[in-house]
C-alpha positions in Angstrom: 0.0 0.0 0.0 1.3 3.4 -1.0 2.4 5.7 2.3 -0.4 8.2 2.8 0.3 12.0 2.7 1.4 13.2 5.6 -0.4 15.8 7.9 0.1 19.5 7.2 1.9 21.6 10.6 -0.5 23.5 12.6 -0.9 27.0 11.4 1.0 29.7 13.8 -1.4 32.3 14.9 -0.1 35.9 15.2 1.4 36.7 18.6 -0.1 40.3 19.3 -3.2 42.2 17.9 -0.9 44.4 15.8 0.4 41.4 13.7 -2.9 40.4 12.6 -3.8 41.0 8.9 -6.9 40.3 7.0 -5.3 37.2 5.4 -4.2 36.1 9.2 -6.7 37.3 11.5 -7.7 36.3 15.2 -10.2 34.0 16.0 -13.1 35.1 18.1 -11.5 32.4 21.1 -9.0 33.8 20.9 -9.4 37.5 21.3 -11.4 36.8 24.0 -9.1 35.2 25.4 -6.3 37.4 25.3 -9.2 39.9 26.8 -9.5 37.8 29.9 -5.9 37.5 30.6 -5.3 40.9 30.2 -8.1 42.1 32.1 -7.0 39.4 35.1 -4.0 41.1 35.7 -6.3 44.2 36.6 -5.9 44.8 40.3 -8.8 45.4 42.5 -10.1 49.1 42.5 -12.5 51.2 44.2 -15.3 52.3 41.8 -18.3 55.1 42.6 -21.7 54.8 41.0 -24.8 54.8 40.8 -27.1 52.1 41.9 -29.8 51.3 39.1 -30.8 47.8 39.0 -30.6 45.2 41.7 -31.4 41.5 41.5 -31.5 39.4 45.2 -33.1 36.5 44.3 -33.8 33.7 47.6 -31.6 31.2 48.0 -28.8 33.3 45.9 -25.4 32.9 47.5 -24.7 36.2 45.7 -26.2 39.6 44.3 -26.6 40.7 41.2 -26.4 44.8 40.7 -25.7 47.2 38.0 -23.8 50.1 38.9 -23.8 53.2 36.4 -21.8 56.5 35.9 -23.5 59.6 37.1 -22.9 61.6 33.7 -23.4 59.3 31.2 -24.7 56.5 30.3 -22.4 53.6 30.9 -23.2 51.0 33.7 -21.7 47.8 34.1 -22.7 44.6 36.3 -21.6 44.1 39.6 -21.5 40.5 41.6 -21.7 41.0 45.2 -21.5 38.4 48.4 -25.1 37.8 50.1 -22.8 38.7 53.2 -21.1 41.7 51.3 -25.2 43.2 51.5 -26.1 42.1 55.1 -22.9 43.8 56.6 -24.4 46.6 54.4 -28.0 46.8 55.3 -26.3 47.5 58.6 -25.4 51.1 57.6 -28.2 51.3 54.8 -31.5 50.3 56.5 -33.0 51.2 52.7 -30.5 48.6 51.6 -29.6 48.9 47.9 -32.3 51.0 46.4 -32.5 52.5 43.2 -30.3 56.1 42.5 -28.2 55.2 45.5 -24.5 56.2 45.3 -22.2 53.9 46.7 -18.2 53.3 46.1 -17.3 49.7 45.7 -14.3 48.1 45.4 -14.5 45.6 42.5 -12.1 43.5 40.4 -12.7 43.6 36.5 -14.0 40.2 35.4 -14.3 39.3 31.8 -16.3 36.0 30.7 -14.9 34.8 27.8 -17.8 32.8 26.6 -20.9 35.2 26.6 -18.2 38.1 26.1 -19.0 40.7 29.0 -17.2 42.6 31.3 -18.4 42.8 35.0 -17.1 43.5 38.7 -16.6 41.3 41.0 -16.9 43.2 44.9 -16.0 42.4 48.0 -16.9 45.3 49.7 -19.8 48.7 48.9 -19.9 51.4 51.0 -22.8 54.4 50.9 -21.9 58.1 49.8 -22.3 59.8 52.6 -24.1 63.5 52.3 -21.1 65.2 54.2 -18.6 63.4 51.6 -21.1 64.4 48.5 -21.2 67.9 50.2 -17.4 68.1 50.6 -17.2 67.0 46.5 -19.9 69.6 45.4 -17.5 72.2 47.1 -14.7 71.2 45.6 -16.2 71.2 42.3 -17.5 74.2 43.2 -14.0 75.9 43.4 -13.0 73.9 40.3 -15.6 75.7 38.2 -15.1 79.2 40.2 -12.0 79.1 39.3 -11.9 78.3 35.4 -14.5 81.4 35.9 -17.9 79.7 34.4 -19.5 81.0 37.1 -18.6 84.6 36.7 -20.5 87.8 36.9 -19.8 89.1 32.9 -21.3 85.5 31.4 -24.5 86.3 32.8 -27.0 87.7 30.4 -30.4 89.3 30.8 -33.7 88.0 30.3 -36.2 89.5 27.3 -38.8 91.7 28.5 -41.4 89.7 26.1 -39.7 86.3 25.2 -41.8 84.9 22.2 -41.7 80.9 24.1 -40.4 80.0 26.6 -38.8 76.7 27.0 -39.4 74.5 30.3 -37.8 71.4 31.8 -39.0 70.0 34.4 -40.7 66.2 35.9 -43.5 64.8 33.9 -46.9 66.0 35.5 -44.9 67.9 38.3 -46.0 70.7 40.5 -43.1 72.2 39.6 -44.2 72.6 35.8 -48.0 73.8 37.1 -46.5 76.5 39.2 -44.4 77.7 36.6 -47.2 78.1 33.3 -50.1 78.5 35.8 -48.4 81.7 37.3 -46.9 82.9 33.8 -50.2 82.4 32.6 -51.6 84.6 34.7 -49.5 87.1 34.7 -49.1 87.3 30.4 -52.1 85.4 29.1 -50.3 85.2 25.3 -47.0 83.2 26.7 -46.1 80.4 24.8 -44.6 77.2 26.3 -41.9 74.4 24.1 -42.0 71.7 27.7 -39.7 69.4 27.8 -40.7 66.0 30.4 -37.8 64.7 31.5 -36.3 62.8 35.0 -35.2 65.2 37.4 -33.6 62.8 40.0 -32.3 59.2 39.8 -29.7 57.6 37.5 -30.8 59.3 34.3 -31.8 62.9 35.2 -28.6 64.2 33.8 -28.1 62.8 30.9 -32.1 63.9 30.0 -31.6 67.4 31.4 -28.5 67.9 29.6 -30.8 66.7 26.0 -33.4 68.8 26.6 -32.0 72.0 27.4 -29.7 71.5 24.0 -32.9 71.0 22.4 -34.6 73.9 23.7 -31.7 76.4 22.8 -31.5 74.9 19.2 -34.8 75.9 18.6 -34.6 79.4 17.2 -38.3 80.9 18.8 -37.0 80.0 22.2 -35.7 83.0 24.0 -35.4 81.8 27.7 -34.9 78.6 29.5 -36.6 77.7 32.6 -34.6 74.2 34.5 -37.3 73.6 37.6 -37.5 70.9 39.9 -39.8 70.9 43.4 -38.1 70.4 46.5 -36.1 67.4 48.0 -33.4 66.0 50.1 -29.3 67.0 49.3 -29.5 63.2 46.9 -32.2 64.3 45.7 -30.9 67.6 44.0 -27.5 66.3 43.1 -28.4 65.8 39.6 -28.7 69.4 39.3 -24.8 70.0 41.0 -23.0 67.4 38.3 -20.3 68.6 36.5 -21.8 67.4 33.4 -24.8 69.4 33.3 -23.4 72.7 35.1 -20.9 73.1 31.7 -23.9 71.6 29.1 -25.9 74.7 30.5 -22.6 77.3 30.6 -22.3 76.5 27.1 -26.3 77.2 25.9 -27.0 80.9 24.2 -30.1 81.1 25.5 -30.6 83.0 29.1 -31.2 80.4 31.9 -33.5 80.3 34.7 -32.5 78.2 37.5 -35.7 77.1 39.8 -34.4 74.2 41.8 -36.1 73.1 45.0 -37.2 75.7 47.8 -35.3 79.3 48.7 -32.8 77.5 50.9 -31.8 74.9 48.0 -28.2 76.2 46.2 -27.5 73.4 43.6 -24.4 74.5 41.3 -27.1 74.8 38.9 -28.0 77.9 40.6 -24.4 79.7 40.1 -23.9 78.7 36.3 -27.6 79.8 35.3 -28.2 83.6 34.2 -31.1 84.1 36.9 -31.6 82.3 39.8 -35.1 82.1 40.8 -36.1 80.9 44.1 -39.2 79.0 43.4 -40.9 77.8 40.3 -43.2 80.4 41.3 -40.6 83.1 41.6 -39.3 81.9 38.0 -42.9 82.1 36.5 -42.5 85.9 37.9 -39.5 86.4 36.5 -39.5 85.0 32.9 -42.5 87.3 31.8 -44.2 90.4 32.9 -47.5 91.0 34.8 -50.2 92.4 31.8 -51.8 94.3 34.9 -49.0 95.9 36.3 -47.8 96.4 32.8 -51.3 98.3 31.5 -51.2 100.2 34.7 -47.2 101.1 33.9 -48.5 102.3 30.6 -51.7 104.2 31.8 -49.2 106.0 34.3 -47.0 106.9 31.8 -49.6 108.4 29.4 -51.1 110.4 32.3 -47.2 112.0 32.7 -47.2 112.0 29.3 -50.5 114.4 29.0 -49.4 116.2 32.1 -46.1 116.9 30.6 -47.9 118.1 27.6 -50.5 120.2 29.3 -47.9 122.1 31.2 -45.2 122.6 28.0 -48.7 124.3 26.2 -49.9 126.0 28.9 -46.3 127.8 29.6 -46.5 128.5 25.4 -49.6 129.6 25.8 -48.4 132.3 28.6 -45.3 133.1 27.0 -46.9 133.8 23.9 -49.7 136.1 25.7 -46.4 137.9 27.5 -45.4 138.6 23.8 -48.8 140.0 22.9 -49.2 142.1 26.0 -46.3 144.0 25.1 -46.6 146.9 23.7 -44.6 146.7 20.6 -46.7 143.4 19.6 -50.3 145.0 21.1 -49.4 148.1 18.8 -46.8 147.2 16.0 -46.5 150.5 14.4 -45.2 151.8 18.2 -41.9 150.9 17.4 -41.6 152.5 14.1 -43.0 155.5 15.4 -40.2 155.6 18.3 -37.7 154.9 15.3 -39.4 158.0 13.5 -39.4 160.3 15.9 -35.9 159.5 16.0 -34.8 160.1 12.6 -37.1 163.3 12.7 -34.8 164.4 16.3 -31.4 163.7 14.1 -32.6 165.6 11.2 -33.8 168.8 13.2 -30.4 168.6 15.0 -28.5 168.1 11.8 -30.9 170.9 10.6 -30.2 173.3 12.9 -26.7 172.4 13.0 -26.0 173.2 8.9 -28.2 176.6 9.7 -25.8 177.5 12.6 -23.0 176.7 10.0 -24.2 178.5 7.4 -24.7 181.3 9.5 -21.4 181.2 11.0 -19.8 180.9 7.3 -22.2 184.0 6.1 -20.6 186.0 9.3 -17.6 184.9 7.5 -17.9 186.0 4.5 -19.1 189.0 5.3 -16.0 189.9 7.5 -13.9 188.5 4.5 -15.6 190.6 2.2 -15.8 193.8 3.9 -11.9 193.0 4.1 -11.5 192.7 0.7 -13.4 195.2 -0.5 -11.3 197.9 2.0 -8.1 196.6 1.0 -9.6 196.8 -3.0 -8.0 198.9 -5.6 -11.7 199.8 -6.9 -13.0 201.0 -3.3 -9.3 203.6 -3.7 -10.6 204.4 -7.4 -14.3 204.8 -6.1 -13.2 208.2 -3.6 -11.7 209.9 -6.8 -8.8 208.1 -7.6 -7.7 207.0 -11.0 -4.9 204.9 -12.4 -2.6 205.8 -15.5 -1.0 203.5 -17.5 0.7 203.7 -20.6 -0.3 202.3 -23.6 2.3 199.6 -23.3 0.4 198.9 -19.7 3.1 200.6 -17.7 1.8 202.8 -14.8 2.8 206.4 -14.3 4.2 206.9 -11.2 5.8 210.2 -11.9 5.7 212.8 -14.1 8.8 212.2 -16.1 6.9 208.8 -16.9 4.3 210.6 -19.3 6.0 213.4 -20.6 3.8 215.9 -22.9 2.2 214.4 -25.9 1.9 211.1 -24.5 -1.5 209.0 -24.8 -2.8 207.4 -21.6 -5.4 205.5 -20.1 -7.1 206.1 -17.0 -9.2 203.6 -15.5 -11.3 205.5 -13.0 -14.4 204.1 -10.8 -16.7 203.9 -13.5 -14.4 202.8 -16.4 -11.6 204.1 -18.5 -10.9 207.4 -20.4 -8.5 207.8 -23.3 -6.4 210.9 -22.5 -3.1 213.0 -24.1 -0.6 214.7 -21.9 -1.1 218.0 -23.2 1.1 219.8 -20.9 4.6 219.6 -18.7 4.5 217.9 -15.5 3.9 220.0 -12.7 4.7 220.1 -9.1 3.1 217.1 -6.8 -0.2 217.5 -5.9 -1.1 220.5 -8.9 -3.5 219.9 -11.5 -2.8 218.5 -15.0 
């Protein structure tokens, strides 16, 4: 018989994740498995959550829980010793109920078969309120520090908003006091409500959705967060980390109206306006018609008093004008103004006449002084002048001797004359 084949060598698997290729890959054994060796070498660790789901069945030798994160989503399982939760009902007469934070301290188990992850504890402990008190002020300083509490963030409220969006519990007092009293006080409001959990394991995570919602929603000018009153676990949601940035972050202004007047959730300190009731924040969010009417019929009145009083002081300015006499008889003032030009012109009247006069004095003085010192008033008492035909006077009697033509110019004219004679002595007659 021939000798058969022999058998092919056993394929060699790659040794870590990163040498895996499409043509080589892992099986599903044995990924898991490398999972549950590397999670084994985990060591044990102290783990805080949030009690959502418990499952003691009789007879169990252990307890099954599910512990969840307090700002998300994520939960895993938890296996607990039946003694593990009678040492615990010691401190917890409530035992393990649901929304309770405890710390446990767990080792990561992974089961290789069904391919889950769970804890396996040997000890829980309850979060005390002094040690969640003691963590809210710390993450009170964290925030107050990084500033997203500060003054300059906050931002005012509309007067009128158009709607106003509302989270609160479904079919809560706290969402009746809240449109009831806005309601009343601005008939028109509009509401966009958002039902959501306000305490337990998923209040934040449904707080943090709906306010998003409510500020993507363009008609939505302010955001009212309200919640009725409770116990320090009770309001925690309302202090996590998670929610006090998601709400930082929002455009639209937010109204904080958590619990009663003495409640101060870091909710409070992020928000833009911190109402003290549900009530308060109905009061605050819109105004009162009423008072609003009666704002307006005061200001009209002010308004028309305003107005009456700036007419009537017209009205007795103008009748101040009128009673004065220029106004009551118009032509006053250009009679003043023509009596005035009449004054100047007697004055520069009387003033040309007293220069005239003084210039006619004058000229009379002048004249009378010419006239004396004249050659015609000397020729007018007998006197006569001789000249020469050539225009020369005669001065002396040698200047005309015998035979010579003259011409006299007397007072009345001039005579033609012929020395007929010799000279004779001064003062004889010719």
């Amino acid at each position: 018989m021939p000798a058969s084949d022999p058998a092919p060598p056993p394929r060699r698997r790659p040794a870590t994740a990163a040498e895996t290729t499409a043509e080589d890959p892992w099986p599903v054994r044995l990924l898991a498995a490398k999972m549950d060796a590397y999670i084994a070498k985990m060591p044990w660790t102290w783990v805080e959550g949030q009690v959502v789901q418990v499952s003691d069945r009789p007879g169990s030798s252990v307890v099954f829980l599910t512990l969840r994160d307090a700002d998300t989503d994520m939960s895993l399982p938890v296996t607990l010793a039946r003694r593990v939760v009678a040492r615990l009902r010691a401190a917890m007469p409530d035992g393990l109920a649901h929304g309770t934070r405890v710390v446990v301290h767990a080792k990561p188990e992974f089961f290789t078969r069904r391919g889950t992850l769970s804890l396996a504890a040997d000890d829980v402990r309850p979060v005390g309120v002094g040690e969640l008190l003691a963590r809210l002020e710390h993450l009170k300083r964290v925030l107050t520090a990084e500033g997203v509490f500060d003054a300059d963030r906050k931002r005012p409220l509309p007067f009128l908003p158009r709607t106003v969006g509302l989270v609160c519990g479904r079919a809560s007092a706290a969402e009746r006091d809240v449109v009831e009293n806005a309601r009343a006080r601005w008939p028109a409001v509009r509401f966009e409500v958002r039902e959501v959990a306000v305490q337990g394991p998923s209040a934040v995570s449904e707080v943090v959705a709906a306010v998003r919602e409510l500020d993507a929603l363009a008609a939505v000018d302010v955001i009212v967060v309200a919640r009725g009153g409770g116990s320090v676990e009770d309001l925690l949601p309302f202090s996590n980390e998670t929610l006090v940035r998601a709400v930082a972050a929002v455009r639209t202004p937010v109204v904080s109206a958590i619990g009663h007047e003495v409640d101060s959730p870091l909710l409070d300190l992020v928000a833009d306006v911190r109402a003290s009731t549900p009530t308060d924040a109905a009061r605050r969010v819109v105004p009162d018609v009423v008072g609003e009417l009666d704002g307006l019929r005061l200001l009209r009145a002010r308004a028309r008093r305003g107005v009456e009083q700036r007419i009537a002081r017209e009205e007795a300015g103008l009748a101040a004008l009128r009673s004065r006499p220029v106004l009551a008889r118009p032509v006053t003032l250009v009679e003043v103004r023509e009596a005035e030009v009449a004054a100047v012109r007697a004055r520069a009247r009387s003033a040309l006449a007293a220069r005239l006069d003084r210039a006619g004095v004058e000229v009379r003085h002048l004249r009378a002084t010419v006239t004396a010192l004249s050659p015609a008033s000397t020729l007018a008492r007998g006197y006569a002048v001789a000249q020469r035909r050539d225009g020369a006077l005669v001065r002396e009697p040698a200047d005309a001797p015998a035979g010579t033509p003259l011409r006299l110019r007397v007072a009345g004219g001039e005579l033609a004359v012929t020395v007929d004679g010799a000279p004779g002595p001064a003062g004889a007659g010719g």
